[in-house]
N, C-alpha and C positions, 0 to 999 in steps of 0.2 A: 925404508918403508915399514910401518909398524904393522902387526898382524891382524886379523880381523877381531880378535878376542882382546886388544887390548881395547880399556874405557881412560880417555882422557882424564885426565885428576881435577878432582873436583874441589871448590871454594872450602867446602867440610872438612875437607880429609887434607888439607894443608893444616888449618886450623887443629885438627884431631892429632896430628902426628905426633906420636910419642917415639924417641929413641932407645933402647935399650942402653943400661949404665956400664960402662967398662971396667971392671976391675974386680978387686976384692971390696976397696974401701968404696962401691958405686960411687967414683967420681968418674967424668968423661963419658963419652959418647963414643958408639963402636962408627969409627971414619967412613970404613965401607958403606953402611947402612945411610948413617948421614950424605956419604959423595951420591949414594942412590937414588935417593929420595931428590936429594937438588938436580939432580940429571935429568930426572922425569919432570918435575916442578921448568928447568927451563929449558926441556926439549917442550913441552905443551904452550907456554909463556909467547914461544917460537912460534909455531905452531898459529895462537889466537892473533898474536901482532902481524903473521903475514895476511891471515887471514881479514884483517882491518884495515891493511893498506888495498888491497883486491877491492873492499868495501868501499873505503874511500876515493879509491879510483873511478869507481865505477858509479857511484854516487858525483862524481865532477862529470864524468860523459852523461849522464843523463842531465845533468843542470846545463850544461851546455848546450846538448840538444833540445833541450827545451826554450832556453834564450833565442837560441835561432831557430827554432819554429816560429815562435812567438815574434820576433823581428821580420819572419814572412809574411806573418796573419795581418801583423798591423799595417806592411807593406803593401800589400795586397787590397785591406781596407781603405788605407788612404788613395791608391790608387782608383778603385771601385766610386771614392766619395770624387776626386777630382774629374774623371770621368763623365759625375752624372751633372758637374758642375758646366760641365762645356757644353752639355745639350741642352 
């Protein structure tokens, strides 16, 4: 569970990310910093894609429930229409 003070990373700040260079001769990237940054980048990644399956789930139960609404209303109409056909 993450704490209240933390902010999910944002589309910018992947974009912005600079690594600091390793060495004498700045060549490489210090691992740590980099394994960091990827941690948080695909615990939040995590995070929006579960958060889109719940969405999509829940986006089919209501198309659902609306199909069979909609199969009672017309059910119900056509019944109402043969009804007033008999009298």
């Amino acid at each position: 569970m993450r704490s209240a003070a933390y902010r999910p990373i944002r589309p910018w700040q992947v974009r912005n990310q600079r690594f600091r260079p390793v060495g004498v001769t700045a060549r490489g990237l210090d691992p740590v910093e980099v394994g960091a940054f990827l941690d948080r980048v695909a615990y939040d990644l995590g995070v929006l894609y579960a958060e889109l399956d719940r969405t999509w789930e829940q986006n089919n139960r209501i198309k659902d429930a609306l199909r069979r609404w909609q199969s009672t209303q017309a059910a119900m109409h056509q019944a109402a229409i043969n009804q007033a056909a008999v009298r």
